[in-house]
C-alpha positions in Angstrom: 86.6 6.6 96.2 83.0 7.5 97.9 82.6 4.8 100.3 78.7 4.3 101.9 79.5 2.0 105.5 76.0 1.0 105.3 75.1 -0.6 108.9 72.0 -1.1 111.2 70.8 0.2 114.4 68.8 -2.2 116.4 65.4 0.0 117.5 63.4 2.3 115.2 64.7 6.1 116.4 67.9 5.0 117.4 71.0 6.8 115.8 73.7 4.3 117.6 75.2 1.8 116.0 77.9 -1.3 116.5 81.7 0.7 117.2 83.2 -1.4 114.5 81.5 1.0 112.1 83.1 3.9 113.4 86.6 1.8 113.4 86.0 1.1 109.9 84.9 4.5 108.6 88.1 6.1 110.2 90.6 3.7 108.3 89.0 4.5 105.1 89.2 8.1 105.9 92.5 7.7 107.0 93.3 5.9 103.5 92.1 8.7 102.0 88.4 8.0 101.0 85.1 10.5 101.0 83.4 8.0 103.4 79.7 8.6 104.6 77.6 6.1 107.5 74.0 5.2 106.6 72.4 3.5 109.1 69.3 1.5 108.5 66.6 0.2 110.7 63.8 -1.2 108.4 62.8 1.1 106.5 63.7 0.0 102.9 63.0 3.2 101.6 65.4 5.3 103.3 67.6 2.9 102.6 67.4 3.9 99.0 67.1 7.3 99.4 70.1 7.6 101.6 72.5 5.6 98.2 71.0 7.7 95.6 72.2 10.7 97.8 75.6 9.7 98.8 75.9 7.9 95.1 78.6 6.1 96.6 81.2 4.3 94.4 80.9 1.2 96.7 79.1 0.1 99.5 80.9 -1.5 103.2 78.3 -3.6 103.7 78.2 -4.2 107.8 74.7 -5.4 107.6 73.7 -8.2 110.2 70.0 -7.6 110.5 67.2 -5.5 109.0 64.7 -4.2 111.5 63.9 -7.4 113.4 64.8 -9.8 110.7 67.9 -12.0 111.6 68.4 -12.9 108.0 67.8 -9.2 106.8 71.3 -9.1 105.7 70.3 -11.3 102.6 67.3 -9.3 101.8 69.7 -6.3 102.0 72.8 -7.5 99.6 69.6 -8.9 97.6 68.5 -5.1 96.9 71.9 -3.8 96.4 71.9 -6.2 93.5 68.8 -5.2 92.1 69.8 -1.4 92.6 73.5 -2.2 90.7 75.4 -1.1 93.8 79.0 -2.3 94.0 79.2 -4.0 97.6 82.4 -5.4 99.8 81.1 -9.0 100.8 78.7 -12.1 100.4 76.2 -11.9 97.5 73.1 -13.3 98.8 73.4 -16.5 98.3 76.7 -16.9 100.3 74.9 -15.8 103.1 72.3 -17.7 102.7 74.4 -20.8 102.5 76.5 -19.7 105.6 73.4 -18.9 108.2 71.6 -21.8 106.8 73.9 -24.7 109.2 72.6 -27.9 107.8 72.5 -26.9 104.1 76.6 -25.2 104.9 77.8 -28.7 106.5 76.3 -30.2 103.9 78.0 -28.6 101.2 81.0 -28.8 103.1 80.6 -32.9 103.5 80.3 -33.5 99.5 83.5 -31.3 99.3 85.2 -34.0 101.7 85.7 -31.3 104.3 84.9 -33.0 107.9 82.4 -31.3 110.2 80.5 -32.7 113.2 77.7 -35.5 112.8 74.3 -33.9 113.1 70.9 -34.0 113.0 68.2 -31.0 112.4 64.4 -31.3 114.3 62.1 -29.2 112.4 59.5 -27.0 114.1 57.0 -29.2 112.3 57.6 -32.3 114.1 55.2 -33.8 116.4 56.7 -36.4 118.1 60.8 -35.2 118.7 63.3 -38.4 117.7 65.3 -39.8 119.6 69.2 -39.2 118.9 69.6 -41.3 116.3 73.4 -42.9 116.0 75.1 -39.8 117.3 77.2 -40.0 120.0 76.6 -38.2 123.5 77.7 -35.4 124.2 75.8 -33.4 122.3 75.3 -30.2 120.7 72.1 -28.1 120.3 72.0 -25.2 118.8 69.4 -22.9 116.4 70.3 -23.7 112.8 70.2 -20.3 111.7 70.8 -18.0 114.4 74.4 -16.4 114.7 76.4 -14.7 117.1 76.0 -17.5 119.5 72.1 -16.5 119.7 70.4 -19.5 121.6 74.0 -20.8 123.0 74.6 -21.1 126.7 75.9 -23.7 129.3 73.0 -25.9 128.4 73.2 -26.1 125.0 75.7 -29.0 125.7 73.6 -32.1 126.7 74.4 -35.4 128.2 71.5 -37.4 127.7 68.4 -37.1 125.3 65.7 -36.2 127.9 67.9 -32.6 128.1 68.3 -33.3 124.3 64.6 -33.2 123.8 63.9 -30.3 126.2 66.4 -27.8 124.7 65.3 -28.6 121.1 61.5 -27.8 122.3 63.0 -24.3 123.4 64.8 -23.3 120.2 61.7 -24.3 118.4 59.3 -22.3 120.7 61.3 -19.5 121.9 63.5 -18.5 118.7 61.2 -20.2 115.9 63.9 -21.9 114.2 64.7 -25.3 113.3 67.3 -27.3 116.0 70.7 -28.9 114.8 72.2 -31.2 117.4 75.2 -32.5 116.6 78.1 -34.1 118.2 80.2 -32.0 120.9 83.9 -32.1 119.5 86.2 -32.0 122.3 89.6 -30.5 121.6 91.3 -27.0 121.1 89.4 -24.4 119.2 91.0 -22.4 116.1 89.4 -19.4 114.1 91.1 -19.0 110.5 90.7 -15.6 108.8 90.4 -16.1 104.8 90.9 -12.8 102.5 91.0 -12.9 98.4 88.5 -14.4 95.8 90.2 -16.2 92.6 93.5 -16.6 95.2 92.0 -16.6 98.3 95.0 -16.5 101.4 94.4 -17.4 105.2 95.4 -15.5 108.0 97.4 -17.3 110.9 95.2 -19.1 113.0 93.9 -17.8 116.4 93.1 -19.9 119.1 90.7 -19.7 121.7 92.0 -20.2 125.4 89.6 -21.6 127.8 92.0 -21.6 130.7 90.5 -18.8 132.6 87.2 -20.4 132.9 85.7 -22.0 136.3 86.4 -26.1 136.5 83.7 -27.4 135.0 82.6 -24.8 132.8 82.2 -26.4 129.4 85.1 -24.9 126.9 82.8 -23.3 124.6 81.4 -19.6 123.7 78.2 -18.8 124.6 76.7 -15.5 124.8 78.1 -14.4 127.9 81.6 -15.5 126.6 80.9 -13.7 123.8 79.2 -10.3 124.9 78.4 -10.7 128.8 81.2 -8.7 130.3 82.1 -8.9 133.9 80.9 -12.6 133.8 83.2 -15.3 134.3 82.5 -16.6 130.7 84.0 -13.6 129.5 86.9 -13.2 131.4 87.8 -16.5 131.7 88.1 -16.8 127.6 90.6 -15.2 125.6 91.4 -15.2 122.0 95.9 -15.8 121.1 98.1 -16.0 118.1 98.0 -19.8 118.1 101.2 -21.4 118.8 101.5 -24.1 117.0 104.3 -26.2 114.2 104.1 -25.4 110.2 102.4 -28.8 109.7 99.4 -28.4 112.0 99.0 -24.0 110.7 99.4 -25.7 106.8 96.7 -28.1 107.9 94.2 -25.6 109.1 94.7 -22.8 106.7 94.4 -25.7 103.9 91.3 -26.5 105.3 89.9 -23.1 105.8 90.2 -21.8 102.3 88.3 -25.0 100.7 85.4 -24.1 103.2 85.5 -20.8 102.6 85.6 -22.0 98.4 83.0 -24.7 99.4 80.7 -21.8 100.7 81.5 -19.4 98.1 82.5 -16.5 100.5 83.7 -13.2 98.7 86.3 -11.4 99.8 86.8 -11.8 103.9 85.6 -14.3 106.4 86.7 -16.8 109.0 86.6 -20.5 109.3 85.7 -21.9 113.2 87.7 -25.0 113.9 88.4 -28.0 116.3 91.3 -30.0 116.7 90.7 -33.1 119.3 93.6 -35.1 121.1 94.1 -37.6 118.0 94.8 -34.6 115.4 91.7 -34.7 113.6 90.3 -31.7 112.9 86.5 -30.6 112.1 85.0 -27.3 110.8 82.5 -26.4 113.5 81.1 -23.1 111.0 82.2 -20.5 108.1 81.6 -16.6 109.1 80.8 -15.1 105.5 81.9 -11.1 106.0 82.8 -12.0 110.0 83.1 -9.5 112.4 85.7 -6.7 111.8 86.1 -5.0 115.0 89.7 -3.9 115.9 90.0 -5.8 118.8 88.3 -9.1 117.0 90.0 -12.3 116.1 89.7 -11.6 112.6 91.8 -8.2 113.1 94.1 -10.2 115.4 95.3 -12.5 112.9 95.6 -9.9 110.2 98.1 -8.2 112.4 100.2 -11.0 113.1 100.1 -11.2 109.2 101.6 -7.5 108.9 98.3 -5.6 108.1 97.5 -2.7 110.3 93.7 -1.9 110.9 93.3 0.3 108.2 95.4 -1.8 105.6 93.3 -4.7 106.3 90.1 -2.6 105.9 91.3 -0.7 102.8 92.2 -4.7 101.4 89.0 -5.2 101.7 87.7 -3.0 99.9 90.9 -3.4 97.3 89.3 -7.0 96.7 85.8 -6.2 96.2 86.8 -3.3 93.5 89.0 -6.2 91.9 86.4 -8.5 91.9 83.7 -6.2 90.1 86.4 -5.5 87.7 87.1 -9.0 87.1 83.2 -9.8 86.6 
């Protein structure tokens, strides 16, 4: 097939772009594809210029923002629709529903699927309430924002003085709404989910904390994430979870009805906690996650069997199916 990786570069004039895109070009290539890389800044026009000329079959959507819009990548799949380009991934209303935090546990509440207690402060409050009946520690985090954008060791609160303060800062200094919610102690689990009508999860990965400094709360922020050299991000580590049949069943059960609940197409992964009395609570659900080689989606699609490029080529395999299907 002619495959367009369409992807974004993060300043007007630049030509780099994430590595994941090179990763995934090369395994369609290798599959035997005509692949071509379009990357986009803002400029909405090129973006349409550059499909007409590459007329690609289908589209690897690896859009996560479009100039400095965040939420760019719904915009984006928006056009694609509009234009009546085949594309691997969330439509826009997945996304939508994924980003948006509140509206995503929501959802995932009526469907009986257990997620942390919360609360959101809008920007357009005056006076910021107290906690209501949640119980401390807690949580605070941008209700939009992804990649652990406005997460680090202070987002975890003890009392609601701090509460208060770090809400003010997500309102003034990311302009977004604040969702605190209850800090779940316990282990943390990512579940990759591929398929549509018979959607299949991945073996669970689990985050190890063990390497981090005593006292450092056992959650990724942005350093964990992307800060390396700092003791965040060497003292995390992502592992084939060990753990018996009845506690994987659990999770992956779990997993694919948020990933259903959320109406996620084709890939994504499904963030988990497990605390000491085995109950378990989605913490978030990645719509078209993060597909780098060395990422924990890719992890747990080799301990499934599926090499880098037969996962990436599955992909694509599902989205063609799904078109075909519709």
């Amino acid at each position: 097939m002619r495959i367009t990786v369409l992807t974004y570069v993060e300043k007007e004039g630049l030509a780099d772009y994430d590595g994941v895109v090179d990763q995934v070009a090369d395994a369609l290539r290798e599959s035997g594809h005509e692949v071509s890389v379009l990357p986009i800044y803002s400029d909405v026009r090129r973006l349409v210029d550059g499909l007409e000329q590459n007329k690609p079959e289908l589209v690897f959507n690896l859009m996560e923002m479009f100039g400095e819009n965040l939420y760019g990548d719904i915009d984006v799949v928006g056009l694609l629709e509009l234009l009546n380009v085949r594309y691997t991934g969330c439509g826009p209303g997945a996304f939508f529903l994924a980003q948006d935090k509140a509206v995503a546990k929501r959802l995932l509440a009526f469907e009986g699927i257990q997620c942390p207690k919360f609360i959101v402060f809008t920007k357009e409050d005056e006076e910021l309430p107290a906690r209501g009946d949640l119980r401390l520690p807690l949580f605070v985090k941008p209700v939009r924002a992804d990649a652990s954008i406005g997460i680090d060791s202070k987002s975890l609160v003890h009392d609601t003085r701090r509460m208060r303060r770090r809400v003010t800062r997500i309102h003034k200094r990311f302009r977004d709404e604040a969702m605190v919610e209850e800090y779940i102690e316990g282990r943390e689990f990512y579940v990759g989910v591929l398929g549509n009508r018979k959607a299949i999860a991945l073996p669970p990965i689990e985050m190890d904390f063990s390497g981090l400094p005593e006292g450092t709360p056992r959650f990724l922020d942005r350093n964990a994430k992307f800060g390396e050299g700092t003791a965040e991000f060497e003292g995390t580590k992502a592992k084939v979870a060990e753990i018996d049949d009845a506690l994987r069943d659990k999770l992956q059960s779990i997993s694919v009805a948020a990933y259903r609940a959320l109406k996620v197409r084709d890939y994504g992964r499904v963030d988990l906690r497990l605390t000491d009395s085995g109950e378990l609570y989605v913490l978030e659900v990645n719509a078209s996650c993060y597909l780098e080689k060395n990422s924990e989606f890719s992890q747990a699609a080799a301990a499934a069997g599926m090499s880098y490029p037969t996962l990436v080529c599955r992909i694509v395999e599902l989205a063609v199916e799904r078109y075909q299907n519709a």
